[in-house]
C-alpha positions as CSV (number, residue, x, y, z in Angstrom):
1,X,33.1,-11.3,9.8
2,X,34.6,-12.6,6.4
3,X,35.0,-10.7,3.3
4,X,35.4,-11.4,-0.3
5,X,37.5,-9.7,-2.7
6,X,35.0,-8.9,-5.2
7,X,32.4,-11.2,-4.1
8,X,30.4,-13.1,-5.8
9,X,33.5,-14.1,-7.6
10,X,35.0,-17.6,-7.1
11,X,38.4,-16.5,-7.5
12,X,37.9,-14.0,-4.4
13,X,40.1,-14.4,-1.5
14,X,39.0,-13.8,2.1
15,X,41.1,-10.6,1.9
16,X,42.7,-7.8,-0.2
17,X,46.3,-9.5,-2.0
18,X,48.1,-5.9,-1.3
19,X,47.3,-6.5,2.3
20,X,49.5,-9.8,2.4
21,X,52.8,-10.6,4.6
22,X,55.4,-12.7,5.0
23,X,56.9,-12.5,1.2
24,X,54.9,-15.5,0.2
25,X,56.0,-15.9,-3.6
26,X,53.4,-17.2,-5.9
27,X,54.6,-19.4,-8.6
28,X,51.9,-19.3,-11.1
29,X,49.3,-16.4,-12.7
30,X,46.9,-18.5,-11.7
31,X,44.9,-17.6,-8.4
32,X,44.0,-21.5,-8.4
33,X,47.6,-22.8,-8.8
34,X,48.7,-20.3,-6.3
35,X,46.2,-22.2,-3.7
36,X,47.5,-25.2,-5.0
37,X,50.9,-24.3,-3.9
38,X,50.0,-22.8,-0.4
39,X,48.8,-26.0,0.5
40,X,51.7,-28.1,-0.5
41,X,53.9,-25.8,1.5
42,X,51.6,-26.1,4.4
43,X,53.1,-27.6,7.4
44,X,50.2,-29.6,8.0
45,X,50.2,-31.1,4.7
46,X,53.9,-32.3,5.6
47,X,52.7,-33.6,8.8
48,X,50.4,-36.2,7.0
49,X,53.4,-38.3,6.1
50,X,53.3,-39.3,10.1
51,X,49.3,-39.8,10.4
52,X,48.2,-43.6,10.0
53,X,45.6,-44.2,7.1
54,X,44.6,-47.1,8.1
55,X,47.4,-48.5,10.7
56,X,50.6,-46.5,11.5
57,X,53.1,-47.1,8.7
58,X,55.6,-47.2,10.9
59,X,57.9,-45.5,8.1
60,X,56.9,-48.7,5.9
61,X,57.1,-48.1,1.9
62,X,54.6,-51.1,1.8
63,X,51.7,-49.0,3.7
64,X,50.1,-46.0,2.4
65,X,49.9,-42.5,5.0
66,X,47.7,-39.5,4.7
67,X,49.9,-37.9,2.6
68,X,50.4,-40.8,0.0
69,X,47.1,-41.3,0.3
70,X,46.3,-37.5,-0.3
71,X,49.0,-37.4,-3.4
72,X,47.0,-40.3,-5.7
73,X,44.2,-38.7,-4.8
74,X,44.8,-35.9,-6.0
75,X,46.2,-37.9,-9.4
76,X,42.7,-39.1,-9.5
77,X,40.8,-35.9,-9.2
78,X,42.8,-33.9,-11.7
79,X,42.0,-36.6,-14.3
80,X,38.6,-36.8,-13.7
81,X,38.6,-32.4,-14.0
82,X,40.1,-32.9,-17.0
83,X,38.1,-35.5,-18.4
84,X,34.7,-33.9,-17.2
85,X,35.5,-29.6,-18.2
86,X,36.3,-30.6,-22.0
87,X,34.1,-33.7,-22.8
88,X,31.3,-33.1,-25.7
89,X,29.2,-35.1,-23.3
90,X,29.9,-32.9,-20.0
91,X,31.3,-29.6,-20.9
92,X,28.4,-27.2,-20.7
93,X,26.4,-29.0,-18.1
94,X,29.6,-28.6,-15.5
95,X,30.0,-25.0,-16.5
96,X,26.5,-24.5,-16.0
97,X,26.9,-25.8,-12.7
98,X,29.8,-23.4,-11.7
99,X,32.9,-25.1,-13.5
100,X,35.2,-27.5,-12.9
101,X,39.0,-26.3,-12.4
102,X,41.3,-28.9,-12.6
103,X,43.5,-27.0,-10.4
104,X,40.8,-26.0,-7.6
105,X,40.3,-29.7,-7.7
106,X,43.6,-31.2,-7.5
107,X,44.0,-28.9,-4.6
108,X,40.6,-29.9,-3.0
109,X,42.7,-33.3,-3.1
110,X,45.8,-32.9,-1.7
111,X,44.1,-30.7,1.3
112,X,41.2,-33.2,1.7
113,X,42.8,-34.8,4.8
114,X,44.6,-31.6,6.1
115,X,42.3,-31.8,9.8
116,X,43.0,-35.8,9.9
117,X,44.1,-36.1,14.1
118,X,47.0,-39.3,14.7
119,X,45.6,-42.3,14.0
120,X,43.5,-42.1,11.4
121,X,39.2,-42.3,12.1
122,X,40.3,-43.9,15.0
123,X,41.2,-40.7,16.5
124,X,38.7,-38.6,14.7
125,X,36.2,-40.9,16.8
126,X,38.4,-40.3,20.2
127,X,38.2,-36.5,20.0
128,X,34.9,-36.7,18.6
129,X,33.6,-38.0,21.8
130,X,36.5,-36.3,24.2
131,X,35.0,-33.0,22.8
132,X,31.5,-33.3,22.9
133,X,31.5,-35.2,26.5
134,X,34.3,-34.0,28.3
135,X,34.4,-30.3,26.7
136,X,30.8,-29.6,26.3
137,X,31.7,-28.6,22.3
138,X,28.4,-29.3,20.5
139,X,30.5,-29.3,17.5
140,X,32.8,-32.0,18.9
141,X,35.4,-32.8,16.1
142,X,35.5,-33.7,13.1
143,X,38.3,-34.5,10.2
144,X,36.7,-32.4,7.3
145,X,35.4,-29.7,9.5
146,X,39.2,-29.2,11.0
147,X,40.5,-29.3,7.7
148,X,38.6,-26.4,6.9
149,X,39.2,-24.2,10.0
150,X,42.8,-25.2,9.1
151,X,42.9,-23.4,6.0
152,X,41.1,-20.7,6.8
153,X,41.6,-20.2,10.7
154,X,44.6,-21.9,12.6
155,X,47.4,-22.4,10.0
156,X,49.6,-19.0,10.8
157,X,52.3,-19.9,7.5
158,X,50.5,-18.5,5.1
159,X,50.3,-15.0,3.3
160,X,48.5,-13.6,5.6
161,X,47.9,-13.4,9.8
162,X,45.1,-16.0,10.0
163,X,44.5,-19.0,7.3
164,X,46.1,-19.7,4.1
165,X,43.7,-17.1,1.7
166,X,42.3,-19.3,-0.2
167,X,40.0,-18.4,-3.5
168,X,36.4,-19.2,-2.9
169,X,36.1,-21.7,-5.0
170,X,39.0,-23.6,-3.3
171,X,37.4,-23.3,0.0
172,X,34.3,-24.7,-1.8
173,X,35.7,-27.2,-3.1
174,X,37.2,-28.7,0.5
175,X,33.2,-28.3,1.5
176,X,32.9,-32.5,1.3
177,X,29.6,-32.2,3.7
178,X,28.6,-28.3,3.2
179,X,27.0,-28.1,6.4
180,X,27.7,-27.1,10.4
181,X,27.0,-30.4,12.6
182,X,23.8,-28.1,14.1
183,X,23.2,-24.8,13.1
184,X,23.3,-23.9,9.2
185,X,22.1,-24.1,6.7
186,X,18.3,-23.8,7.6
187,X,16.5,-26.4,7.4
188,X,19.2,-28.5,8.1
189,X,19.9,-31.2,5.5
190,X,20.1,-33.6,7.7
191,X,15.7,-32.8,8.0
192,X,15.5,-33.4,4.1
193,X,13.0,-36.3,3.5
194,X,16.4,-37.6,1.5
195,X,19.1,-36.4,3.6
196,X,22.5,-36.2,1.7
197,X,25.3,-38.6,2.8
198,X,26.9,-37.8,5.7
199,X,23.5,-35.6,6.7
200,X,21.5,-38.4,7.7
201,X,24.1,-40.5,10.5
202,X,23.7,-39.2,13.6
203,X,25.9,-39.3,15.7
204,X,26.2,-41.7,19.2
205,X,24.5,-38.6,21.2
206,X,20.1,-38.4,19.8
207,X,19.6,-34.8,18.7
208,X,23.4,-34.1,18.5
209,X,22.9,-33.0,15.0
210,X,24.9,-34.9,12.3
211,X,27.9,-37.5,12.2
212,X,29.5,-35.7,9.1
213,X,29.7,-31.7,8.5
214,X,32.7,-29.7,7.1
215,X,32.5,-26.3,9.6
216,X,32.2,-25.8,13.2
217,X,30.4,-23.0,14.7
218,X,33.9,-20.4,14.4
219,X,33.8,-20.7,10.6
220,X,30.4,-19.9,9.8
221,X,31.0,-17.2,8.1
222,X,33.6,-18.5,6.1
223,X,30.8,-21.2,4.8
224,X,28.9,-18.6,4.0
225,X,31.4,-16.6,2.5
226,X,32.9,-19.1,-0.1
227,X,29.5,-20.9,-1.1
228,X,28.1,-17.5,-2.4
229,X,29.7,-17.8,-5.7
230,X,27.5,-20.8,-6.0
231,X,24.1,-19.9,-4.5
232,X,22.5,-19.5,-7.9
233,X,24.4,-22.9,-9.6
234,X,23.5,-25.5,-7.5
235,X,21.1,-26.3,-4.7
236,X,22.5,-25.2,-0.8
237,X,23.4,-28.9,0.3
238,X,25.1,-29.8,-2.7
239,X,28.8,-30.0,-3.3
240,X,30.6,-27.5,-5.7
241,X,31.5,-29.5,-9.0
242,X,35.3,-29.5,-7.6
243,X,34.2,-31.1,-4.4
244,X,32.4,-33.5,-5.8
245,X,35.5,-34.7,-7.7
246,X,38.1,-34.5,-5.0
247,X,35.0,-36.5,-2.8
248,X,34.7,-39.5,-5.7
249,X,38.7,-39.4,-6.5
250,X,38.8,-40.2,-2.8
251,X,36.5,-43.0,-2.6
252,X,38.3,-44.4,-6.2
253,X,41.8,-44.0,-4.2
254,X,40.3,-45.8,-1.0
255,X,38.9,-48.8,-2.6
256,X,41.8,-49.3,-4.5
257,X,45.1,-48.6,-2.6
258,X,44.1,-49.6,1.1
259,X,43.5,-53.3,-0.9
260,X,47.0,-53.1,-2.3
261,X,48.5,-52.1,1.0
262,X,47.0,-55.1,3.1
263,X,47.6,-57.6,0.2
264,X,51.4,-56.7,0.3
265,X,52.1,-57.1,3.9
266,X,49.8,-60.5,4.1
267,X,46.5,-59.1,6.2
268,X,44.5,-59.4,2.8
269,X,44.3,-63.4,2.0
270,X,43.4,-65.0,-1.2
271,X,41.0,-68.3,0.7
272,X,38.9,-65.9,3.2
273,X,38.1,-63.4,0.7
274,X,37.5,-66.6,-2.2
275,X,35.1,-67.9,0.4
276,X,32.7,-65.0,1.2
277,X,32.7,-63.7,-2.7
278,X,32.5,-67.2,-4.2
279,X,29.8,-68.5,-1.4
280,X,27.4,-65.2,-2.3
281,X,27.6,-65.8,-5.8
282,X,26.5,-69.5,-5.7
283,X,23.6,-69.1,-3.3
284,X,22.6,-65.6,-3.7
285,X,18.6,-66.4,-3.9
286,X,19.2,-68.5,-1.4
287,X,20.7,-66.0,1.3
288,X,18.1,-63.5,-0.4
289,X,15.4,-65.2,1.5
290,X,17.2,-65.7,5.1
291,X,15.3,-63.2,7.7
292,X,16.8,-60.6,8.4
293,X,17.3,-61.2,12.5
294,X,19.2,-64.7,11.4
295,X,21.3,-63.0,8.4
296,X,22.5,-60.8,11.4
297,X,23.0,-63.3,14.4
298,X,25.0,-65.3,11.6
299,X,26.9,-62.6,9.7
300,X,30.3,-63.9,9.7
301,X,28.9,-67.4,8.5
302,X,30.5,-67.1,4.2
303,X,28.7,-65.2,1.9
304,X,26.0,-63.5,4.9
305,X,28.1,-60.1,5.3
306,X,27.9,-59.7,1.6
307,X,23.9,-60.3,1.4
308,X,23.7,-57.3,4.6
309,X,25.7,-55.0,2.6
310,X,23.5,-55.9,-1.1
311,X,20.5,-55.1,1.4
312,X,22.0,-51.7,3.4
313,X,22.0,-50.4,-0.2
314,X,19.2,-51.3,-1.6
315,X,17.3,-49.4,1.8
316,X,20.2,-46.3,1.6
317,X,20.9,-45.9,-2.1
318,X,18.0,-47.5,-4.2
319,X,18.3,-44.9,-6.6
320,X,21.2,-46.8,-8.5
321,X,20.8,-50.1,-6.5
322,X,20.3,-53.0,-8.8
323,X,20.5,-56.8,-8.0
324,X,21.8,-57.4,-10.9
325,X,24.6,-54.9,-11.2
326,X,25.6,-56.0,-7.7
327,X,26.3,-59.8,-8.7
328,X,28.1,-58.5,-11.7
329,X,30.4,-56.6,-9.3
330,X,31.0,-59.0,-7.2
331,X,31.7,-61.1,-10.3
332,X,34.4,-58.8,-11.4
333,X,35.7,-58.4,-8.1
334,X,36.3,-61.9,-7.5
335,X,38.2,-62.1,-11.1
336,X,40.4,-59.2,-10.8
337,X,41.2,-59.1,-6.8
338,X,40.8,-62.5,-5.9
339,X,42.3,-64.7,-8.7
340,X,44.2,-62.0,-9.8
341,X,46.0,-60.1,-7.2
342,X,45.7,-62.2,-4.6
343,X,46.7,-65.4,-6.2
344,X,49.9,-63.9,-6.1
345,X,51.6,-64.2,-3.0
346,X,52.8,-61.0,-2.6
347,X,56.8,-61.7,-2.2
348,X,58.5,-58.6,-3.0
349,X,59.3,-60.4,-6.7
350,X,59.1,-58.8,-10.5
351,X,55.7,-60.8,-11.0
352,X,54.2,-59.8,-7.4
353,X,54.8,-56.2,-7.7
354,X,53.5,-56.1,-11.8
355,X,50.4,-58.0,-10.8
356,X,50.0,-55.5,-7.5
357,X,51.3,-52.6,-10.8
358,X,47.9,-54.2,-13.1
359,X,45.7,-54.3,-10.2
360,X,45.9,-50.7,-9.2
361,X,46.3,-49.1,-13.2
362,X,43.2,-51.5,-14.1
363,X,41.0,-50.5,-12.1
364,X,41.9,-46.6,-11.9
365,X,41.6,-46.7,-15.2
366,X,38.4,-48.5,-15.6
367,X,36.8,-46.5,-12.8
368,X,37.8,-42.9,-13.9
369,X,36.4,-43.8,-17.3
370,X,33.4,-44.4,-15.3
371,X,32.8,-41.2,-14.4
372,X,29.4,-39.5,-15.3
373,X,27.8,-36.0,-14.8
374,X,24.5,-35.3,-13.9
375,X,22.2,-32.2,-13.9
376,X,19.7,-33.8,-11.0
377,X,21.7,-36.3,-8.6
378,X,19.8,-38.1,-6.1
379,X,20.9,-36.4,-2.7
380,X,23.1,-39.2,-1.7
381,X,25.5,-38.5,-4.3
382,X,27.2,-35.3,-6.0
383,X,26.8,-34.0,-9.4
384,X,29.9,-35.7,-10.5
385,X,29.4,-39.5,-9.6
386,X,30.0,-43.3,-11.0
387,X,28.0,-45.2,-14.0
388,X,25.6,-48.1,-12.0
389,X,28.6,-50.7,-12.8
390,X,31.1,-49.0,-11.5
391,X,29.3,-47.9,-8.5
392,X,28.3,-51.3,-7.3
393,X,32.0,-52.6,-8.0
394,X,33.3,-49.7,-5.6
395,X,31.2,-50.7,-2.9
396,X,32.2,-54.3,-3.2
397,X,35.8,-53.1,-3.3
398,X,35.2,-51.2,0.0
399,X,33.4,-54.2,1.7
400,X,36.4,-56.2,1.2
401,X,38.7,-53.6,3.0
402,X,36.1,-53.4,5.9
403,X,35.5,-57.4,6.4
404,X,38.8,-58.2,5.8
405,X,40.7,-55.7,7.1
406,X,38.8,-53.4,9.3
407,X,37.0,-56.1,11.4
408,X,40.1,-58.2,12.2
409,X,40.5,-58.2,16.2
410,X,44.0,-57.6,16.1
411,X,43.4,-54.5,14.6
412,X,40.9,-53.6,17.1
413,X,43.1,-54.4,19.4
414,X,45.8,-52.3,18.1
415,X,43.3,-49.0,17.9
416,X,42.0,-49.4,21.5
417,X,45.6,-49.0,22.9
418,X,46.3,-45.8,20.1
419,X,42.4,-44.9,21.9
420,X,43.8,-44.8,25.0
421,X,47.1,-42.8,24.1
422,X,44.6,-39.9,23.0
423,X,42.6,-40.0,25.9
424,X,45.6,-39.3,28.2
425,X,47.3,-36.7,26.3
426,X,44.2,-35.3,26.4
427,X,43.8,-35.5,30.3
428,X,47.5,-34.3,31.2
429,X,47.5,-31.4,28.3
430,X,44.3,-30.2,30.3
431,X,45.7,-30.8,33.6
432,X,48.6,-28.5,32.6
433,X,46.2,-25.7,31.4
434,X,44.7,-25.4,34.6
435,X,47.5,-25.9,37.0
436,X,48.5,-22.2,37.9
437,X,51.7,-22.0,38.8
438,X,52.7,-24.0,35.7
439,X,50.5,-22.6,33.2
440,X,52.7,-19.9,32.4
441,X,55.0,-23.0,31.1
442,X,53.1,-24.2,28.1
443,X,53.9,-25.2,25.1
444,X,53.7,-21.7,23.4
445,X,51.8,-23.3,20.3
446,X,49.3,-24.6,22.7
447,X,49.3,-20.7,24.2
448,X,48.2,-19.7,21.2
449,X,45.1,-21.6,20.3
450,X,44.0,-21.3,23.9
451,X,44.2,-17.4,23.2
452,X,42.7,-17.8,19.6
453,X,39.8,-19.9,20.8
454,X,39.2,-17.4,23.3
455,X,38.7,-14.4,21.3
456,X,36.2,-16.7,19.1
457,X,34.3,-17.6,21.4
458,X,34.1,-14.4,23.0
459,X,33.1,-13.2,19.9
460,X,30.2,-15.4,19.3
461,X,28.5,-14.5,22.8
462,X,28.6,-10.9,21.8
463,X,27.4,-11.6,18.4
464,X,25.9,-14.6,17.7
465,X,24.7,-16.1,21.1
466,X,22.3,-18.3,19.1
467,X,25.4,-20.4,17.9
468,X,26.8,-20.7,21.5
469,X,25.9,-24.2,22.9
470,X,26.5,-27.0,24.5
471,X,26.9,-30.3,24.0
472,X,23.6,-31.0,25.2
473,X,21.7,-28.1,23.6
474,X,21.6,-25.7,25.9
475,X,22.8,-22.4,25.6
476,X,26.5,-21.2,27.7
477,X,26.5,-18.2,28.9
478,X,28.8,-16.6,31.5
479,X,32.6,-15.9,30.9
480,X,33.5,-19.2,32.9
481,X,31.6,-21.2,30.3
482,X,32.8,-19.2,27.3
483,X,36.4,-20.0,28.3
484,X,36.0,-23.5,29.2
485,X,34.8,-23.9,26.0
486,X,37.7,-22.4,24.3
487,X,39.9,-24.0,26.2
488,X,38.6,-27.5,24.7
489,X,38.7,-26.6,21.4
490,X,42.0,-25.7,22.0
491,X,43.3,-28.7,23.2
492,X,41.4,-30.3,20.2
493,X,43.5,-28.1,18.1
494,X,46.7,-29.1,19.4
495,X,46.4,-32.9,19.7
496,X,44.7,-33.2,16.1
497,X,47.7,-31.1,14.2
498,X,50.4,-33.9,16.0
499,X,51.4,-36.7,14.1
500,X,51.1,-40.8,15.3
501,X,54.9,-40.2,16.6
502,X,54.7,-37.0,18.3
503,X,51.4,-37.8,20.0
504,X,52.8,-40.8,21.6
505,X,56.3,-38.9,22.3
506,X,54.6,-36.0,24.0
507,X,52.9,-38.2,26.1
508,X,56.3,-40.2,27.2
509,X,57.3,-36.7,28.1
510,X,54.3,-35.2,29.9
511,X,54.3,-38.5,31.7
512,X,57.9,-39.3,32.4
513,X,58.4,-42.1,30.2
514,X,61.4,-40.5,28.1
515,X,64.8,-39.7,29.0
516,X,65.2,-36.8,26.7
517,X,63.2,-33.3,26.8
518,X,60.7,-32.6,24.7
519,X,61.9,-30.3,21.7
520,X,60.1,-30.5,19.0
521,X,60.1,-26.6,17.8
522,X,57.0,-27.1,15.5
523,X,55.0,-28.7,18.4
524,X,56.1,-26.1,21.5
């Protein structure tokens, strides 16, 4: 069970600060600065400088990685903390609400991606499945929920034996989807007549609970433990204030820098996206009236992908959805990216890399500034969320990046080979685990999430049986089962803290592909 220092406080850590090892120096007074700096000397914050965003950078300084991606994220959230904990207009509803650190929030930032496997989504998808199928885990995997068993479970580099002893409110704050995929909080949001984003999209499996969550069954109590502070501020789905900015800062980052990246290496082009912008706007009542079943056999005809994303959001979010403020997005969007960014050639020259300079200031700018508060947000958003305009223009910006980018079949192609990299380590990791007279060989790193896992496990039988289940529902009882089990998540463990590089290494290794040993200390 987990204990707070002082609990209901928000600056209580899991455990007493006397107890703490290991000489970990704090830098600042602050107990929020201090969590700040224990995740930027995490090694798996390092590590995210060889996880893809998007594609593998491949060491490029043209393509963003999860821990560029993480830094201007956190740039964003700390401004919008600022703006939102002294404004006239703000001030005293965020407080009211349980505060808005700017610290707690840049932190929720930089950690965000922390549990992000290689490859990107594409391999939070492969583990996903590889868990719940192969493993039995009802919790499979996922990105947000690892991130937070990181921090408070499997990083060992921290202050103290287990986790990184984090305040409350900075375990909040990396709460994105403040639920288990199953079991709490009761009822389940994902049964609210409005589920909450994330809540609502099921995953492949019916009845296998939700798509999104940010804790698996082992860190329960931890939930629990940090969302106390916050019981009496806002309702039990809801993000923390601080969460709800690190969540919009990274939507604001996405929609803006993935753009940049694909415009400078010459995926993003200026006619395509001209074509699909430019053909919506001039016959927008007209593909308003097409039937939905021919809008959908003939999506990739101009302008039709744009009219199915103006009509997903009027059925998901028509609690801001306007027709209206859509066009005038898509308006602004087709000035600013289309015959401004990307009627540049991007060619490495002065004008190139000021327009690329404008695009990204511009719109960070005019989207922060965009930022609202609100006392009673519709379940599909947080309490800290974008004006109408600014809203619509994010989504346009984010359809561009998925039809453009995303969709391309050389990409797909790409991700199925990375797919099938994951799958095999996978198989020969577990191959190794249960091959007995070479078992006693393993990576010792490996050895000790097997044994971790184990002793989680165990202890939910004996405690919590109710939690215990598989993949299909039923409960697992029996030792065999229990340690099957564990030995799943452990694997999961080990493949998702490798980066793009040392996944595929590890597997030229295991397989005998490479010429050298693998000796990678961090890793064995």
């Amino acid at each position: 069970m987990v204990s707070e220092v002082n609990s209901p406080d928000p600056r209580a850590r899991r455990r007493d600060e006397a107890a703490e090892t290991g000489g970990f120096a704090e830098l600042s007074s602050s107990p929020y600065r201090a969590d700040r700096d224990r995740l930027v000397a995490s090694p798996f914050f390092a590590r995210l400088a060889g996880v893809t965003q998007v594609v593998s950078a491949g060491g490029s300084a043209l393509l963003h990685n999860r821990l560029t991606h993480s830094l201007k994220v956190a740039q964003v959230a700390r401004a919008i903390a600022e703006r939102i904990s002294t404004a006239e207009d703000s001030a005293a509803l965020v407080a009211k609400l349980g505060g808005c650190e700017p610290d707690v929030a840049e932190a929720a930032a930089l950690g965000h991606d922390l549990g992000h496997p290689p490859f990107g989504h594409l391999g939070e998808q492969v583990l996903d499945r590889i868990a719940r199928h192969r493993y039995g885990l009802a919790d499979g995997f996922e990105g947000n929920a690892q991130t937070f068993r990181i921090v408070t479970t499997t990083e060992v580099g921290g202050p103290v034996p287990r986790g990184l002893n984090l305040t409350a409110a900075t375990r909040a704050s990396l709460l994105k989807y403040p639920w288990a995929r199953l079991h709490r909080p009761q009822p389940h949001p994902s049964e609210l007549s409005v589920p909450p984003r994330g809540a609502g999209e099921p995953p492949q499996a019916p009845g296998s609970g939700s798509a999104k969550f940010s804790a698996y069954s082992t860190e329960l109590a931890e939930l629990d433990a940090c969302r106390a502070p916050f019981a009496d501020k806002i309702e039990y789905w809801q993000q923390t204030v601080e969460a709800s900015v690190m969540d919009l800062a990274d939507d604001i980052a996405y929609a803006i820098h993935d753009l940049q990246d694909f415009h400078r290496i010459g995926v993003l082009q200026h006619a395509e996206v001209a074509t699909e912008l430019g053909h919506w706007l001039t016959r927008r009542a007209e593909l308003a009236a097409l039937p939905e079943a021919e809008l959908a056999e003939t999506h990739r005809r101009p302008g039709r992908s744009l009219e199915r994303l103006r009509r997903h959001l009027q059925a998901k979010d028509s609690w801001i959805t306007h027709a209206d403020a859509f066009a005038e997005a898509v308006t602004r969007v087709r000035q600013q990216l289309v015959d401004g960014l990307l009627g540049i050639p991007f060619d490495g020259s002065v004008e190139a890399e000021q327009a690329t300079a404008r695009f990204s200031a511009g719109w960070t700018a005019r989207l922060v500034a965009g930022v609202v508060v609100t006392p009673s947000p519709s379940p599909r958003t947080g309490h800290v969320t974008l004006g109408p305009a600014q809203w619509h223009e994010v989504q346009v910006l984010k359809f561009v990046h998925k039809r453009f980018v995303l969709q391309r079949p050389d990409l797909a192609l790409h991700q199925r080979g990375q797919a099938s990299l994951i799958v095999t380590l996978v198989d020969a990791l577990d191959a190794w685990l249960t091959d007995r007279e070479e078992v006693s060989r393993l990576p010792r790193r490996l050895h000790d999430l097997v044994e971790l896992a184990q002793a989680e496990y165990a202890d939910l039988a004996d405690h919590a049986p109710e939690l215990l289940v598989g993949a299909t529902g039923e409960p697992v009882q029996g030792a065999d089962a229990v340690r099957a089990l564990a030995r799943g998540r452990a694997v999961i463990d080990f493949v998702s803290s490798l980066t793009d590089q040392q996944a595929a290494a590890m597997l030229d290794a295991i397989s005998g592909r490479s010429a050298q040993p693998w000796s990678e200390p961090s890793v064995l």
